[in-house]
N, C-alpha and C positions, 0 to 999 in steps of 0.2 A: 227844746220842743220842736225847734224848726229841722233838725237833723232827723228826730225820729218821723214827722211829716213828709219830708225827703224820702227817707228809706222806703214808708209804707206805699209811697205812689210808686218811687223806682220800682219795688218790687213788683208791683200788680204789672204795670208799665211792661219791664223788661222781661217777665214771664208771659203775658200776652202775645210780645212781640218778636223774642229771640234777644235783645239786643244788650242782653246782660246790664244792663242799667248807668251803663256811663253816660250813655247818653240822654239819659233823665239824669243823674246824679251832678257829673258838671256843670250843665246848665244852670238847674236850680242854687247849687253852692255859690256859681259865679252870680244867680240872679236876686238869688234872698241873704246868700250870707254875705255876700263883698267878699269874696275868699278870693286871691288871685288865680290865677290859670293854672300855675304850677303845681299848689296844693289842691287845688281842686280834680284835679284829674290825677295826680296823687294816691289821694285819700280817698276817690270814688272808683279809681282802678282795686284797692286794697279790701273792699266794702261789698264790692259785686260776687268775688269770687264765691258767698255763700247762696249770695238768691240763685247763682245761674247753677249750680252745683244743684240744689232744690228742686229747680226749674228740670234739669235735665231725668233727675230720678223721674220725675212725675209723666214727664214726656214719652219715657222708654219705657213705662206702664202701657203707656197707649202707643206703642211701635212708630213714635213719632223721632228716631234720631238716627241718624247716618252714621255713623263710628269714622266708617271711609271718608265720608267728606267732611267730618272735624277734623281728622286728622290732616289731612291736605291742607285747608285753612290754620287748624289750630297751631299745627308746629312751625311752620315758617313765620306764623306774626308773632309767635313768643319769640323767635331770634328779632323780629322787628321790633319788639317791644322796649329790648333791650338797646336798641339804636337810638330809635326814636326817644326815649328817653334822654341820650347824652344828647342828643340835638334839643330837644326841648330846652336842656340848660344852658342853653346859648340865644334861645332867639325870647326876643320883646315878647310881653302878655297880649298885645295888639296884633302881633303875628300869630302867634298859638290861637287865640278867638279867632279869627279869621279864618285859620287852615282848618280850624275843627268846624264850623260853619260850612265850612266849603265841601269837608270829608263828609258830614251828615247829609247836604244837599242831596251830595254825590251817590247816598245809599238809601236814597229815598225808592231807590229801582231793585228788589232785592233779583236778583239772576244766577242761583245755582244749578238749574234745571230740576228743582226742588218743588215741592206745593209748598205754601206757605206753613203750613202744620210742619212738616218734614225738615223749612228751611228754617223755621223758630228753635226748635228742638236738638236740630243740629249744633246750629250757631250759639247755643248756649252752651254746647258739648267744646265745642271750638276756644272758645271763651278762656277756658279754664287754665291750660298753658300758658297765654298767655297773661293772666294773672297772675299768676307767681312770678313770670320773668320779670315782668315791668313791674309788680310791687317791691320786689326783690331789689332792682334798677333806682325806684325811687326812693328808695328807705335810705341808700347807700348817700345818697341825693342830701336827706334830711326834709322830705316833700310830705312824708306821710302821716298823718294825724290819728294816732292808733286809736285814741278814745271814740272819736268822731266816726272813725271808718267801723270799729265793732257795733255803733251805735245804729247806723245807719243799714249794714248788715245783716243785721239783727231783725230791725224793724222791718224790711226789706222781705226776708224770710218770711217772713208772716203773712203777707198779702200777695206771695209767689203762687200759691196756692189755686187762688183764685182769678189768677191772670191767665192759668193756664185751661182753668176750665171754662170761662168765658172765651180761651180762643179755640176750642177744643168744639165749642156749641155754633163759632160762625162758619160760614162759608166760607171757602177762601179769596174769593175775590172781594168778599166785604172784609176780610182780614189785612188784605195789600191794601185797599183804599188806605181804610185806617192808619193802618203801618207809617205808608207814604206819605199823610197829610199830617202828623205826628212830627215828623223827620223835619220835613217843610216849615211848619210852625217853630224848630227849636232851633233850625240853621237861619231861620232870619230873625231871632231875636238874641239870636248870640252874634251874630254880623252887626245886627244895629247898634249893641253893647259895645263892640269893639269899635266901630267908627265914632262913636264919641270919643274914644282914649285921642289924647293929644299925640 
């Protein structure tokens, strides 16, 4: 019950907001299920690749996606994906919490010279390379939790929908608020998670 809960907020979440849902989906794995770092971003990289695929159809309905600037983004962090993956299996779960805390802070500013509709829609265009590379990366790993990630997926799917139409109906400057205080909220309670680890 609690993965499909997961899914259905990522989804709304990460269609709202462009961010493909790992950054809902980690969190909440590492906050309600006890899932380590590893698996958790794992299984929530393997899990996105349907909402933001959803997301982007929907987007390019409404001439909200750049092709150009996913591609610029999207291919070079699929070669990233695959890196950063063999580095992940080297460092502490208290490092990984941390560095992902500090990545979210860090993207609390989004700056493509996009509008926020333009930069949501893109970035979930973006997205998608690099899920296959880094699910591809983790599998090889033994990181990924195929039941849990279709699960989540799934449910995910379902309330993409409607994240896109509630971002479709705001402003954009009350969309970046949002966005940014979202971001805010999950990079300091993933920081705080990790500085309890011994």
């Amino acid at each position: 019950m609690r993965l499909v809960l997961i899914g259905l907020v990522a989804g709304f979440f990460s269609a709202l907001f462009g961010v493909g849902g790992g950054i809902i989906v980690v969190p909440l794995l590492l906050l309600l299920c006890r899932w380590t770092a590893h698996t958790a971003t794992a299984t929530s990289l393997a899990a996105i690749g349907v909402t933001a695929l959803s997301g982007v159809i929907t987007y390019a309905f409404h001439g909200d996606v750049s092709v150009k600037y996913a591609a610029l983004v999207g291919l070079p962090a699929a070669v990233g994906a695959v890196g950063g993956t063999t580095l992940q299996q080297r460092l502490r779960t208290r490092t990984i919490e941390l560095l992902f805390a500090a990545f979210v802070l860090g993207t609390a500013v989004v700056a493509l010279g996009l509008s926020q509709h333009d930069a949501t829609g893109t970035s979930l265009l973006a997205i998608l390379p690099t899920v296959v590379a880094g699910t591809w990366r983790q599998q090889r790993y033994g990181n990924v939790r195929w039941p849990a990630a279709a699960l989540i997926g799934v449910a995910a799917a379902a309330t993409a929908q409607g994240g896109v139409f509630l971002a479709e109906s705001l402003a954009d400057r009350t969309l970046r608020r949002l966005f940014a205080a979202l971001l805010v909220l999950v990079a300091v309670q993933i920081a705080w998670r990790a500085s309890r680890r011994d």
